[in-house]
C-alpha positions in Angstrom: 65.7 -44.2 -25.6 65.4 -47.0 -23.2 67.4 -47.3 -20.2 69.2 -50.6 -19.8 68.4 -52.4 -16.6 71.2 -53.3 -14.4 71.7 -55.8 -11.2 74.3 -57.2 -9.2 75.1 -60.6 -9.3 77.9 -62.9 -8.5 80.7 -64.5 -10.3 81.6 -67.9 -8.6 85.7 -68.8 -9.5 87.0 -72.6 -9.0 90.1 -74.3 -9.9 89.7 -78.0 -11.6 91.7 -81.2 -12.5 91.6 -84.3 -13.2 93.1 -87.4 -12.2 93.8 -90.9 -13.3 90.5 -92.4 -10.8 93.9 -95.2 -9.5 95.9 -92.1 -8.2 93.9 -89.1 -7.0 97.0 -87.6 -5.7 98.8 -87.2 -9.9 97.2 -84.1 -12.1 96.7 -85.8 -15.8 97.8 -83.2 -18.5 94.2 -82.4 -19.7 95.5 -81.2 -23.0 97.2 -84.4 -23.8 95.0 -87.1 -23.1 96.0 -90.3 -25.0 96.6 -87.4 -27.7 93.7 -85.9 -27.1 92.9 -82.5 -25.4 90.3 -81.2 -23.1 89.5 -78.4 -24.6 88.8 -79.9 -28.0 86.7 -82.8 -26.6 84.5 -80.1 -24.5 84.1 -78.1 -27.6 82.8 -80.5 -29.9 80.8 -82.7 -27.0 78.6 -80.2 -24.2 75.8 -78.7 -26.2 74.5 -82.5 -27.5 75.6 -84.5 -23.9 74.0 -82.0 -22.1 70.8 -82.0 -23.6 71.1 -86.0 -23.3 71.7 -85.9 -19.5 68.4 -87.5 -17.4 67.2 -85.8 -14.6 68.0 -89.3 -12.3 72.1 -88.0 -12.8 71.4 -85.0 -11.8 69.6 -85.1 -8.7 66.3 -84.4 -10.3 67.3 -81.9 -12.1 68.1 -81.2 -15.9 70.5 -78.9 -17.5 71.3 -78.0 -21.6 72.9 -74.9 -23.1 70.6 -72.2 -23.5 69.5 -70.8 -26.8 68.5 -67.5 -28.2 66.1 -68.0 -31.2 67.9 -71.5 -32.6 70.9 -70.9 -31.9 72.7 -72.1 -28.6 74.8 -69.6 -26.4 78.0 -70.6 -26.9 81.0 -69.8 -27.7 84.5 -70.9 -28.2 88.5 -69.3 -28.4 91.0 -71.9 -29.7 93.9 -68.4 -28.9 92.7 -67.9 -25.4 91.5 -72.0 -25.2 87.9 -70.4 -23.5 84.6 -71.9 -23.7 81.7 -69.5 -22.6 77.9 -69.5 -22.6 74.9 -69.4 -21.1 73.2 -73.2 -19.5 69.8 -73.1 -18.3 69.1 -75.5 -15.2 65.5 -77.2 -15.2 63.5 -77.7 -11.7 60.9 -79.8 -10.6 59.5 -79.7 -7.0 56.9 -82.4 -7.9 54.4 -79.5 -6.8 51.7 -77.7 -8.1 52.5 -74.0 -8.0 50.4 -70.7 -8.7 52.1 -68.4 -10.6 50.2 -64.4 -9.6 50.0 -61.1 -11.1 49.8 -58.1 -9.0 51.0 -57.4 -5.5 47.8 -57.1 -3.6 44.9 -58.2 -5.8 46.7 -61.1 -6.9 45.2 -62.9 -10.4 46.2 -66.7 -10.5 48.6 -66.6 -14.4 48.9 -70.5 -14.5 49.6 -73.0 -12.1 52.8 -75.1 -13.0 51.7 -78.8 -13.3 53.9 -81.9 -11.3 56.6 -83.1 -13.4 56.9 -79.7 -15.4 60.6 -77.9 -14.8 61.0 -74.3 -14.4 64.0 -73.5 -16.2 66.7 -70.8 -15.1 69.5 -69.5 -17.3 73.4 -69.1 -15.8 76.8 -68.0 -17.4 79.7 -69.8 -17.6 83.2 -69.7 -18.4 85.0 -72.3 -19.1 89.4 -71.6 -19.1 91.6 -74.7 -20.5 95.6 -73.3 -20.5 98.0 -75.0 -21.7 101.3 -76.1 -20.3 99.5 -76.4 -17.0 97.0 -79.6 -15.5 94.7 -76.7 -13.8 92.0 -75.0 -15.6 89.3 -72.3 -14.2 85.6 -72.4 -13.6 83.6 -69.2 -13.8 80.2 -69.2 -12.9 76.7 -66.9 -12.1 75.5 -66.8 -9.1 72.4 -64.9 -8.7 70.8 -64.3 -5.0 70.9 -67.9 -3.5 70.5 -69.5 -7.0 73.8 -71.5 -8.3 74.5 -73.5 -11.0 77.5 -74.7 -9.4 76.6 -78.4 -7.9 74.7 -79.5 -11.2 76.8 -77.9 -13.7 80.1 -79.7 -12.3 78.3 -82.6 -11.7 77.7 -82.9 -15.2 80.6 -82.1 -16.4 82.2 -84.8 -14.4 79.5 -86.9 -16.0 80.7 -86.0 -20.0 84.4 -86.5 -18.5 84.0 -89.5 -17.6 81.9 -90.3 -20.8 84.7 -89.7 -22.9 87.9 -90.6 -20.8 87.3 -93.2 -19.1 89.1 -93.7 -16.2 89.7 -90.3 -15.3 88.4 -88.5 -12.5 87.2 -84.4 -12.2 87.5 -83.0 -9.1 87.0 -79.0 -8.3 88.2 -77.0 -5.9 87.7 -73.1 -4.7 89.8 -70.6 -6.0 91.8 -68.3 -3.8 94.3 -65.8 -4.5 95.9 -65.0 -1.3 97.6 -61.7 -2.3 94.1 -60.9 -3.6 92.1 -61.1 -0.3 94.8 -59.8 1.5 93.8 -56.4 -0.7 90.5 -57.0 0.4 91.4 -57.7 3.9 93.6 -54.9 5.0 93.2 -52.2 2.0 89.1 -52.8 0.8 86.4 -50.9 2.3 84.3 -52.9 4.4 80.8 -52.8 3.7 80.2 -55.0 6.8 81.3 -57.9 9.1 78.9 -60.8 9.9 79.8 -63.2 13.2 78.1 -65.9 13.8 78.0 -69.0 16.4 76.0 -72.4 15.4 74.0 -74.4 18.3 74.3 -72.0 20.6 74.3 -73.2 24.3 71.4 -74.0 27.0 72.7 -70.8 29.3 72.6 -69.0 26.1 69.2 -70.2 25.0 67.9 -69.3 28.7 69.3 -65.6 28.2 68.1 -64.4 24.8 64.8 -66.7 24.6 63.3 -67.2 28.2 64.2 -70.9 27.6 66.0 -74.1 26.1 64.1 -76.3 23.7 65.7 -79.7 23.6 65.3 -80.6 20.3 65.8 -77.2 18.4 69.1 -75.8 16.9 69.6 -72.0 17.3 72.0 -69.9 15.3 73.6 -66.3 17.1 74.4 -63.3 14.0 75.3 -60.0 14.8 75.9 -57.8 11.6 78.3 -55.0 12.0 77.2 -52.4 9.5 79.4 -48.7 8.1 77.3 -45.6 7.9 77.6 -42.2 5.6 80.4 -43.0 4.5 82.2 -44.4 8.0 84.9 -47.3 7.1 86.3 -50.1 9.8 89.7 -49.4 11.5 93.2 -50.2 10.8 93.8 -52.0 13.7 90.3 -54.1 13.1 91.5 -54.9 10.1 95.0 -56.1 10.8 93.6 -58.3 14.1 91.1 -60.0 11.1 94.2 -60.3 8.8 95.9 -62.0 11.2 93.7 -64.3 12.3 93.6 -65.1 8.8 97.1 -65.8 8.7 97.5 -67.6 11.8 93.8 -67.9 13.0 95.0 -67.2 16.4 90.9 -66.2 17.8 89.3 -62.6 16.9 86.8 -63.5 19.7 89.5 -63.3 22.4 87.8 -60.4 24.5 85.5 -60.5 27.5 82.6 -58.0 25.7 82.0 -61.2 22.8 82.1 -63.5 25.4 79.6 -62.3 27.3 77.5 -61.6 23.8 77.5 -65.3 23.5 80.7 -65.5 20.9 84.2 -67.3 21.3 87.0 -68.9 19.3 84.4 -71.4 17.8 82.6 -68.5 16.1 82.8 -67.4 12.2 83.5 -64.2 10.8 82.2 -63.3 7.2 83.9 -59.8 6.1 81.9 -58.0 2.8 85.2 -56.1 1.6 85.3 -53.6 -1.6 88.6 -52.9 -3.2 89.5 -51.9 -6.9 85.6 -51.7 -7.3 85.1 -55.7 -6.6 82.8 -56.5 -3.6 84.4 -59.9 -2.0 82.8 -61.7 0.5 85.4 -63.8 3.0 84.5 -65.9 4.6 86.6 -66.9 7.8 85.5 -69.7 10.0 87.1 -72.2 12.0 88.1 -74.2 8.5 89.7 -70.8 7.3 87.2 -71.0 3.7 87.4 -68.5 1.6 84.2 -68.3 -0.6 85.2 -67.6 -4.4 82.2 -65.3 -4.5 82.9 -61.8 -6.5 79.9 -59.2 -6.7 79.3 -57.6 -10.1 76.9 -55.0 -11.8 75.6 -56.7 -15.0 73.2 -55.3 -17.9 70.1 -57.6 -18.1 68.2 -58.7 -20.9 64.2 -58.3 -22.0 63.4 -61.4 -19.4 65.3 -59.9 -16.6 68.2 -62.5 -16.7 71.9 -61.3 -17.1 72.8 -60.5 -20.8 75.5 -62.7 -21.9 77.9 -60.2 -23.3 77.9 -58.1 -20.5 78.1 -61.1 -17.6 80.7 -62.7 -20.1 82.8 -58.8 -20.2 82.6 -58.6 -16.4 83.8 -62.6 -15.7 86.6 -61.7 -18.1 87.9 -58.6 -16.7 87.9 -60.3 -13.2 90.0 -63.2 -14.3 92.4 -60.8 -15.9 92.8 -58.9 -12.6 93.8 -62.0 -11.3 97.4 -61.5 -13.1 97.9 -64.8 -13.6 98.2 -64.6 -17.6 95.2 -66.6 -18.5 93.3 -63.7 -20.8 
């Protein structure tokens, strides 16, 4: 018997509304729009208006729902008022590109033509509750490929389409109690700091020199080994500079490193078996990114059922009785 192939990917998690476009401050009740309801227009309307969407609303780019043999992934709950499914984005880099077999002795497969889109397949999850005006957005995110600018972009576009006058707006999802886990109980797998534009003095010290026109970025990547994990106090002194962001970089040894209060801090945290990255900078964002092991399919892409098993469990973990 075949082993199934497994990979890590991320699950992207964002919070939506929408608004009357006259008063973007007022959530509209999605499920009673003029009578009608979100999750009912959403149903019946994003398999054909996505196919219909040009590439010149999309910033070049195309997107449908994706299909195995004729019939499209996707799938709806009227109970849990869930759409999920699987969208495939098309890309064209109005290039010509060889495609090679072989690591060394490469042979040349095909060469993909200008104006020909490679297409790339992403889960999503779609939550609509009632008695509430903000739903959930789950989404795949795999390496530095997301779906996330195209996919709300045209749902804004089929929103607008069919309630006319109403605006969609998204925002990231953050649990505070969550990351607070994640902060002060996970197991840190590493913390990344890092200052943007670094300074002439500092250009002079690590490269011999200052180029006037040229932007230079400082990382240094704090790593656990065999097993070793951060400290308590480490932890709290990141957890409150969460809270109050109050300067981790307070100390003479990151100054004279090249790092202050103007630098960001990027903690990779496990807890409960979830890998979270947080992302602290001088904003205080917190990516929605959550780290997942998924089974893939026979083209090396997540398979749906187990992506759509893992984006469910995470949601429910969430406690906010959505699932």
């Amino acid at each position: 018997m075949e082993k199934i192939k497994t990979a890590k990917r991320s699950l992207e998690v964002y919070n939506f509304s929408l608004y009357d476009k006259n008063d973007l401050n007022t959530r509209v009740d999605y499920a009673n729009i003029y009578g009608n309801d979100l999750f009912d227009i959403l149903k019946k309307n994003m398999t054909q208006y996505f196919e219909n969407i040009g590439p010149e609303k999309l910033s070049q780019k195309t997107i449908k729902i994706d299909s195995e043999g004729d019939k499209p992934v996707f799938k709806t709950n009227s109970n849990l008022r869930i759409i999920t499914g699987k969208i495939k984005i098309g890309d064209d880099d109005g290039k010509e590109i060889e495609h090679t077999k072989g690591a060394r002795k490469q042979t040349v497969v095909y060469v993909k033509q200008k104006g020909v889109y490679a297409h790339r397949p992403f889960f999503f999850m779609i939550i609509i509750p009632k008695n509430t005006k903000i739903g959930f957005i789950v989404l795949e995110k795999e390496g530095y490929y997301s779906c996330k600018k195209i996919f709300c972009k045209a749902l804004s576009i089929l929103i607008k389409n069919k309630m006319s006058g109403l605006q969609f707006k998204d925002e990231n999802y953050v649990e505070d109690e969550i990351v607070k886990n994640y902060i002060e109980k996970g197991e840190y797998n590493r913390i990344n700091i890092t200052r943007k534009n670094i300074p002439r003095d500092l250009c002079d010290k690590y490269l011999g020199g200052y180029e006037e026109d040229g932007e230079y970025e400082l990382e240094l990547v704090i790593k656990t080994k065999k097993g070793t994990d951060f400290k308590d106090i480490t932890k709290q002194k990141i957890l409150k500079n969460m809270e109050q962001y109050n300067g981790f970089f307070n100390t003479k040894e990151f100054e004279d490193i090249g790092f202050d209060d103007t630098t960001s801090l990027k903690v990779v945290s496990t807890f409960d078996g979830t890998t979270k990255t947080i992302d602290l900078s001088d904003t205080m964002k917190i990516r929605p990114y959550y780290t997942i092991d998924v089974e893939l399919d026979n083209k090396g892409f997540a398979n749906f059922e187990s992506i759509k098993n893992e984006a469910i469990g995470l949601v429910k973990g969430f406690n906010l009785g959505l699932l």
